[in-house]
DRENVO-135913 format. One record per residue (C-alpha): residue number from 1; x, y, z. Coordinates in steps of 0.2 Angstrom, whole numbers, padded with zeros to 4 digits. Layout:
BEGIN
PT, NUM, X, Y, Z;
...
END
This chain:
BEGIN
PT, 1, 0000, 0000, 0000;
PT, 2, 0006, 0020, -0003;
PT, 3, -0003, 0034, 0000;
PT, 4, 0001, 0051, -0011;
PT, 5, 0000, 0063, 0003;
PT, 6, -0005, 0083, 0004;
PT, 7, 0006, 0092, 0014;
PT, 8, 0007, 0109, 0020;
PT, 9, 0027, 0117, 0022;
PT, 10, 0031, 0133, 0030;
PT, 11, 0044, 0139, 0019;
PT, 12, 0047, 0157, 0025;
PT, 13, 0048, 0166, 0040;
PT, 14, 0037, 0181, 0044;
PT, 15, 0037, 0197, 0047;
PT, 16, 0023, 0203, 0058;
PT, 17, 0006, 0196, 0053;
PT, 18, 0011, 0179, 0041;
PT, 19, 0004, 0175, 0024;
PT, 20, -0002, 0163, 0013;
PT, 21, 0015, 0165, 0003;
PT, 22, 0025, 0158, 0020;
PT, 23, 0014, 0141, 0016;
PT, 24, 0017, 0130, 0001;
PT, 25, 0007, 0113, -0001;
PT, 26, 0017, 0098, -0008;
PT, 27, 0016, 0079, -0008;
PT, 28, 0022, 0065, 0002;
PT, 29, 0022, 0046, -0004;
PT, 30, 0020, 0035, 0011;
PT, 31, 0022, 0017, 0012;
PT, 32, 0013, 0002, 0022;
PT, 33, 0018, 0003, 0043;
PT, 34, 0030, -0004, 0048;
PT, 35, 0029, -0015, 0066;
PT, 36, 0021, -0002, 0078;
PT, 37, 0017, 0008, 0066;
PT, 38, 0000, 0013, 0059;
PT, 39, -0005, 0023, 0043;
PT, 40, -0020, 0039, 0047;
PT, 41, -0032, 0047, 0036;
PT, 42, -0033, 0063, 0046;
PT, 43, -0050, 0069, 0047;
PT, 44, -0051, 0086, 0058;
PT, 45, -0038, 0098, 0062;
PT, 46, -0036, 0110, 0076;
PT, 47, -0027, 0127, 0069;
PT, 48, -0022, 0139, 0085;
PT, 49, -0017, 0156, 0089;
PT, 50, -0001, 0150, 0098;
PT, 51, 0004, 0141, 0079;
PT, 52, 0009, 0161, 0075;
PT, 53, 0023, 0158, 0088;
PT, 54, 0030, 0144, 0082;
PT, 55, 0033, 0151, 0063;
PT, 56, 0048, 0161, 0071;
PT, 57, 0063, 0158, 0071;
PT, 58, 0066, 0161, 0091;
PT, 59, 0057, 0153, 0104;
PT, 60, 0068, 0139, 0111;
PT, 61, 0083, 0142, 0122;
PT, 62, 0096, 0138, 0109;
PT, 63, 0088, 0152, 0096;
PT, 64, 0080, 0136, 0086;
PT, 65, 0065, 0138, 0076;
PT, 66, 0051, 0127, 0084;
PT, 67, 0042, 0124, 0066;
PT, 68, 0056, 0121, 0052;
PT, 69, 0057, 0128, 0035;
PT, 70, 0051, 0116, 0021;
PT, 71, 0046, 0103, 0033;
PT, 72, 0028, 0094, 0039;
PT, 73, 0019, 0108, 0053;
PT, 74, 0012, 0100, 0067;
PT, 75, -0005, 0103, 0077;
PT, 76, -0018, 0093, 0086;
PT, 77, -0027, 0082, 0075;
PT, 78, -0039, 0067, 0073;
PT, 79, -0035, 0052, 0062;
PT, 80, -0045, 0038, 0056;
PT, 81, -0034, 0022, 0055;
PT, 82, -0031, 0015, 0038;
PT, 83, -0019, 0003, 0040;
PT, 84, -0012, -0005, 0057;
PT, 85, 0001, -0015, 0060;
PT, 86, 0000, -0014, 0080;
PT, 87, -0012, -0023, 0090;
PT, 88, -0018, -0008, 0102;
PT, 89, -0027, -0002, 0084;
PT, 90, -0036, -0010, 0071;
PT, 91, -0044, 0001, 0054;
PT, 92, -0058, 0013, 0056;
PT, 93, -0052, 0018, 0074;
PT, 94, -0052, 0036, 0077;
PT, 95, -0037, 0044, 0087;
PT, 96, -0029, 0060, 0093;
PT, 97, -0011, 0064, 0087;
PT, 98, 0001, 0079, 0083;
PT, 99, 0004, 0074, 0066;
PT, 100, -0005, 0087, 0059;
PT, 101, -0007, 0098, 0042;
PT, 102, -0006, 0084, 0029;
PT, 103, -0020, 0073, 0023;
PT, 104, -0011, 0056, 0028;
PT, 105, 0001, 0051, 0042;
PT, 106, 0013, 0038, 0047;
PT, 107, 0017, 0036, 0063;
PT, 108, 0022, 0026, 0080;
PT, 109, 0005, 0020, 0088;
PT, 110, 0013, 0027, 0104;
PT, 111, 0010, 0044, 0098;
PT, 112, -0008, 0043, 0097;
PT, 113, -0024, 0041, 0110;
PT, 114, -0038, 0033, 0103;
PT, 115, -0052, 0044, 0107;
PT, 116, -0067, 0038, 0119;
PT, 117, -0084, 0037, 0112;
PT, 118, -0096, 0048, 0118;
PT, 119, -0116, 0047, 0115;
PT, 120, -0123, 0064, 0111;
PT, 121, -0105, 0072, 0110;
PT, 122, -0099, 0076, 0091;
PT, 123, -0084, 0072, 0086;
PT, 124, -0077, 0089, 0085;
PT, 125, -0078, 0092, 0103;
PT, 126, -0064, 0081, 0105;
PT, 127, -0054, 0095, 0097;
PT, 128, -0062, 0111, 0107;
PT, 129, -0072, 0107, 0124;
PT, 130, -0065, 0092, 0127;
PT, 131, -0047, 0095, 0119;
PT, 132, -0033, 0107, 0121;
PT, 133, -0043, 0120, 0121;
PT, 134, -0055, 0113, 0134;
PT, 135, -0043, 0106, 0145;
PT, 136, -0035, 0124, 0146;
PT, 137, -0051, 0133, 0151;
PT, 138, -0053, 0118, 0164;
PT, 139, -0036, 0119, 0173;
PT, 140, -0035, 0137, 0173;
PT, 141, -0054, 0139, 0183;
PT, 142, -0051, 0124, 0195;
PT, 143, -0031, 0120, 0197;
PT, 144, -0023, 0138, 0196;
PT, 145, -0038, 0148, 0199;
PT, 146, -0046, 0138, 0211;
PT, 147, -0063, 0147, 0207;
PT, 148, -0076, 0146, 0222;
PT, 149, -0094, 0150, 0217;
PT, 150, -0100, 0166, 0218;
PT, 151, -0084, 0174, 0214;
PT, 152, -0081, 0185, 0198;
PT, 153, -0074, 0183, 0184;
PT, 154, -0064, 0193, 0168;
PT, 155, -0061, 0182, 0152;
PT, 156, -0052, 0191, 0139;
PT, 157, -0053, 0187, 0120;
PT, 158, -0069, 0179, 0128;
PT, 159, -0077, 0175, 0108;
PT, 160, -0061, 0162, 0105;
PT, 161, -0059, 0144, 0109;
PT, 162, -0053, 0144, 0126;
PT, 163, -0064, 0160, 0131;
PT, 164, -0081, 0151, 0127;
PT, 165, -0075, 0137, 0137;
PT, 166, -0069, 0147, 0150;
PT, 167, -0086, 0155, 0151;
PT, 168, -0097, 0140, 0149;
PT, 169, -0087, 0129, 0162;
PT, 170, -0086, 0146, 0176;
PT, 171, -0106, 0146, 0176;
PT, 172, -0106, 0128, 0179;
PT, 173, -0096, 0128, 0191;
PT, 174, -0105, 0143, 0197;
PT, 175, -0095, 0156, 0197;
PT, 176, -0105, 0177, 0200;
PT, 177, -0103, 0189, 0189;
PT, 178, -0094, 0185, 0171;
PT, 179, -0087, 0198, 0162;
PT, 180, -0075, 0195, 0145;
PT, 181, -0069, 0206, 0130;
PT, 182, -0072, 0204, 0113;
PT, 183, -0067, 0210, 0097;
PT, 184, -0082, 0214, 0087;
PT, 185, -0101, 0219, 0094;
PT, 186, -0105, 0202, 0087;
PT, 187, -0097, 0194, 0098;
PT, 188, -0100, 0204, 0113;
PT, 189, -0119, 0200, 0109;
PT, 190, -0117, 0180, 0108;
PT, 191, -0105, 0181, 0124;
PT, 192, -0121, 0189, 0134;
PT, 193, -0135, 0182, 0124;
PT, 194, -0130, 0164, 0122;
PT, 195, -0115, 0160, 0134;
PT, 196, -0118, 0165, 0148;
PT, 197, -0110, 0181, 0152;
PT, 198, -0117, 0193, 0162;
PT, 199, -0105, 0208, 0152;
PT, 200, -0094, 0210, 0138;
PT, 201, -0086, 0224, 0128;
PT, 202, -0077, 0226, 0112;
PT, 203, -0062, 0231, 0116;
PT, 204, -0061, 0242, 0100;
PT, 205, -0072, 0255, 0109;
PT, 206, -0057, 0263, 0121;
PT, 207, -0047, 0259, 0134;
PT, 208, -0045, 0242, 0140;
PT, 209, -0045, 0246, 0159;
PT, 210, -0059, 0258, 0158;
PT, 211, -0071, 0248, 0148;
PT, 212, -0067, 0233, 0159;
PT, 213, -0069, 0246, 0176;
PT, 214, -0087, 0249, 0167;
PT, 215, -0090, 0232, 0165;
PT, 216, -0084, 0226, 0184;
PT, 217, -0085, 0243, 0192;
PT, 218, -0086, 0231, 0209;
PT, 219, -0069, 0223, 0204;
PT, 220, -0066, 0204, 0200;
PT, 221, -0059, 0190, 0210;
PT, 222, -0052, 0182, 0197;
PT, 223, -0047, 0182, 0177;
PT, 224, -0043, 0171, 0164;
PT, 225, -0029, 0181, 0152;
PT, 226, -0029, 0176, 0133;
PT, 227, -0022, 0195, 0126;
PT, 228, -0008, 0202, 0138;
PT, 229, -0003, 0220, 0137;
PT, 230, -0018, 0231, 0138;
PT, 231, -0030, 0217, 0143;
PT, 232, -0017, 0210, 0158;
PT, 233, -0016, 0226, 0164;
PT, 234, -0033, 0229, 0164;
PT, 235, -0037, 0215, 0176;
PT, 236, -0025, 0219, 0188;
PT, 237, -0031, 0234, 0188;
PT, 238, -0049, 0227, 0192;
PT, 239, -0045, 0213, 0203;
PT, 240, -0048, 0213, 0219;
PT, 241, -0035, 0211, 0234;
PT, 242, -0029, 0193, 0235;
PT, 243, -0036, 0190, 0218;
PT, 244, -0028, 0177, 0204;
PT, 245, -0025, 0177, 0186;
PT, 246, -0022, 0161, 0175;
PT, 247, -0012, 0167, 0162;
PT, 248, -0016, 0156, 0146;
PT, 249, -0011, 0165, 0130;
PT, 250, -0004, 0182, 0124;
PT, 251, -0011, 0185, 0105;
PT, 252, -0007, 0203, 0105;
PT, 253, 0012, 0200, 0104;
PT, 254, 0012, 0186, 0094;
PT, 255, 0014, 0194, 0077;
PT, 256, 0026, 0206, 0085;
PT, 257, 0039, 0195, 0096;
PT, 258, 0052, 0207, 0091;
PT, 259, 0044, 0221, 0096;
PT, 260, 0028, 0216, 0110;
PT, 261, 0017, 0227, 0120;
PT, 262, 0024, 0235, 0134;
PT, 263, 0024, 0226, 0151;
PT, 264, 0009, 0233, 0163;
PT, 265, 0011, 0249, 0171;
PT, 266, 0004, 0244, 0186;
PT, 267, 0013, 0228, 0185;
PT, 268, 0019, 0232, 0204;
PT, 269, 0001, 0230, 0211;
PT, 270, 0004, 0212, 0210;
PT, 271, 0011, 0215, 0226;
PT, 272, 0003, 0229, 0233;
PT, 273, -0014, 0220, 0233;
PT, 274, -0005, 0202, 0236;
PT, 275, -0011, 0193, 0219;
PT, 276, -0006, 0178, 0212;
PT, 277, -0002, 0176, 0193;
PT, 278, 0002, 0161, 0188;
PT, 279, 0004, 0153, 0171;
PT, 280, -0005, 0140, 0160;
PT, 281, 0005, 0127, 0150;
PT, 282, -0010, 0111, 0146;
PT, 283, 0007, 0101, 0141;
PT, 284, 0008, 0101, 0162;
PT, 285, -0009, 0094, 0164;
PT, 286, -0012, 0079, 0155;
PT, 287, -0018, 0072, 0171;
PT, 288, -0033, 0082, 0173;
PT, 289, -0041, 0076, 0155;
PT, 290, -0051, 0061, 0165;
PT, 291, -0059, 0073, 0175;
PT, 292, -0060, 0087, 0160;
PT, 293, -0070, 0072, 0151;
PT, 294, -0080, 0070, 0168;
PT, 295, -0085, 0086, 0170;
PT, 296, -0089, 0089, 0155;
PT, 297, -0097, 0075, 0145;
PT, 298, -0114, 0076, 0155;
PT, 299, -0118, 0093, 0152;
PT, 300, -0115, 0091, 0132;
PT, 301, -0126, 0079, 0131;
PT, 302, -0137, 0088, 0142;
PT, 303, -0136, 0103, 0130;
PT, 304, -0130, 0114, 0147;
PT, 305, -0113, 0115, 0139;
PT, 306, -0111, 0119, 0120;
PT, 307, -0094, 0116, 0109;
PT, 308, -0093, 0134, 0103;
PT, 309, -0084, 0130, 0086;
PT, 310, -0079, 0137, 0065;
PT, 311, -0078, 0123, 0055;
PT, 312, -0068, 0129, 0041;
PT, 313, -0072, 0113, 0025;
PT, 314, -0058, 0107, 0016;
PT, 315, -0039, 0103, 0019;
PT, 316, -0036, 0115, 0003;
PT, 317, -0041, 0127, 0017;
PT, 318, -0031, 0124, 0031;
PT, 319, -0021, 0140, 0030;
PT, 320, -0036, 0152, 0026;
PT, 321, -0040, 0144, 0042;
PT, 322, -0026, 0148, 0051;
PT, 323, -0024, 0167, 0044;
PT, 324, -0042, 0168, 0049;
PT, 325, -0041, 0164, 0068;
PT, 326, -0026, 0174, 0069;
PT, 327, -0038, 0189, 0062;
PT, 328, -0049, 0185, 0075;
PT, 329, -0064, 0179, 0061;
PT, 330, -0069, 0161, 0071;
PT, 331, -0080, 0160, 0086;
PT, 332, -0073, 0149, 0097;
PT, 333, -0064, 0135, 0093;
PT, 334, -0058, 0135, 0073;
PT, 335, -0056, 0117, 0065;
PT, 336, -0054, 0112, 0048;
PT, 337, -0063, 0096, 0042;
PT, 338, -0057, 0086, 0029;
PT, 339, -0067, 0069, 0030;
PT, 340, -0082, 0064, 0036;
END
């Protein structure tokens, strides 16, 4: 058996905001597994803000790019087996791997998880709620947060995968008042009308710390921080005394690592009102996907908790897809499907 597989290579490095010109599709002829091996169709894949970061040439310690020129990208992905020749999977099992952006993989069987099967829970969840994206939202409100109900809550870029999580899962675990930023009016109307926000601003509308004061004028106990820069300063401005922050993501450096938003300016009340800001690295946490899965699967299928997700068709546009989450044009999570 060989397979003609669609690949996509990164073949230059940007400057500032990437473009489609930085991504070239070719093909790769692969043959029958080996022993241990097995051979996927790849079905679903998971394209991330944090991908922007790995398209630079810095990021690891020895100056190394973490994405090589003119090679396979990687991202979380689910594969339908083909062809097995390992006895923990047979063809037609469905499985999570990192072997991503390319139509077909071949791989060690010890890199993939076959994925459970849920009643009432679609497929794609196992990339958003129940995936990455999910298990961040998770350990940030209950490991690192610690959230207690009844205490508030700020979510920043609140439309995007982990922000609709984050929402969803702080009401059911009952958190007060929820308040998250946005980057459209759009958005700010769905995170109120449908996901259970009590406020949200667009964050377009002025400045950061005021619009989030106006939101919270009582302060928050807590914050889930997506942005950095203006947004991180903006909760500790509006946190309480003793209050934490899980600090998940920075988007608004990530198209400017040589040149990122200034630190807060009132970085120092860190310690004048004794908070804690920790961050949020899922890669830590692999423990906690049982009880992710747990929490989670009853209230999907009890319709209490709904996969917020862009499903962009086609492999062809897997980089569309990508731009497109970095301009901030998916509500929460963006896949790409490629298979039924």
């Amino acid at each position: 058996m060989t397979i003609t597989a669609q690949v996509v290579h990164q073949i230059a490095r940007p400057s500032g905001f990437p473009s489609a010109s930085d991504f070239t599709f070719t093909q790769e002829v692969l043959t029958a597994p080996a022993p241990g091996q097995i051979l996927l169709e790849n079905v679903l894949f998971s394209v991330d803000p944090y991908m922007r970061e790995l398209m630079d040439v810095a990021g690891l310690p020895d100056g190394s790019a973490l994405w090589n020129l003119n090679s396979p990208l990687e991202g979380r992905t689910i594969g339908r087996v083909l062809s097995s020749a390992d006895p923990s999977l047979a063809p037609g099992d469905l499985v999570l791997h990192r072997k991503g952006w390319r139509t077909h993989a071949l791989l060690p069987a010890s890199e993939v998880r076959i994925l459970p099967r849920y009643d009432g829970v679609p497929l794609t969840a196992h990339l958003s709620v129940l995936g990455g994206t999910g298990l961040t939202a998770y350990v940030a409100l209950t490991r690192i947060l610690r959230l207690q109900p009844g205490e508030d809550l700020f979510v920043s870029a609140a439309a995007g995968g982990v922000g609709t999580a984050t929402g969803q899962f702080a009401r059911l675990l009952g958190a007060g008042r929820i308040v998250g930023s946005a980057g459209s009016a759009t958005k700010v109307k769905r995170l109120v009308e449908e996901l259970g926000f009590d406020a949200a601003f667009d964050y377009h509308d002025g400045p950061v710390s005021d619009l989030l004061a106006g939101a919270a004028p009582d302060g928050v106990d807590a914050a889930v921080e997506n942005v950095g820069g203006d947004h991180l300063e903006a909760a500790i401005g509006s946190l309480r005394d003793f209050g934490r922050i899980a600090w998940v993501g920075a988007v608004a450096q990530y198209n400017s690592l040589t040149s990122p938003p200034p630190a807060p300016r009132n970085l120092f009340d860190v310690v004048g009102k004794s908070l804690r800001l920790e961050g949020v690295l899922v890669r830590d946490h692999r423990d906690a996907q049982p009880l992710l899965e747990d929490f989670a699967v009853p209230h999907i299928r009890s319709g209490a908790l709904v996969p917020q997700e862009t499903v962009v068709e086609g492999f062809e546009n897997i980089v569309t897809a990508f731009l497109g989450t970095l301009r901030g044009e998916n509500t929460g999570k963006m896949l790409v499907r490629a298979g039924e």
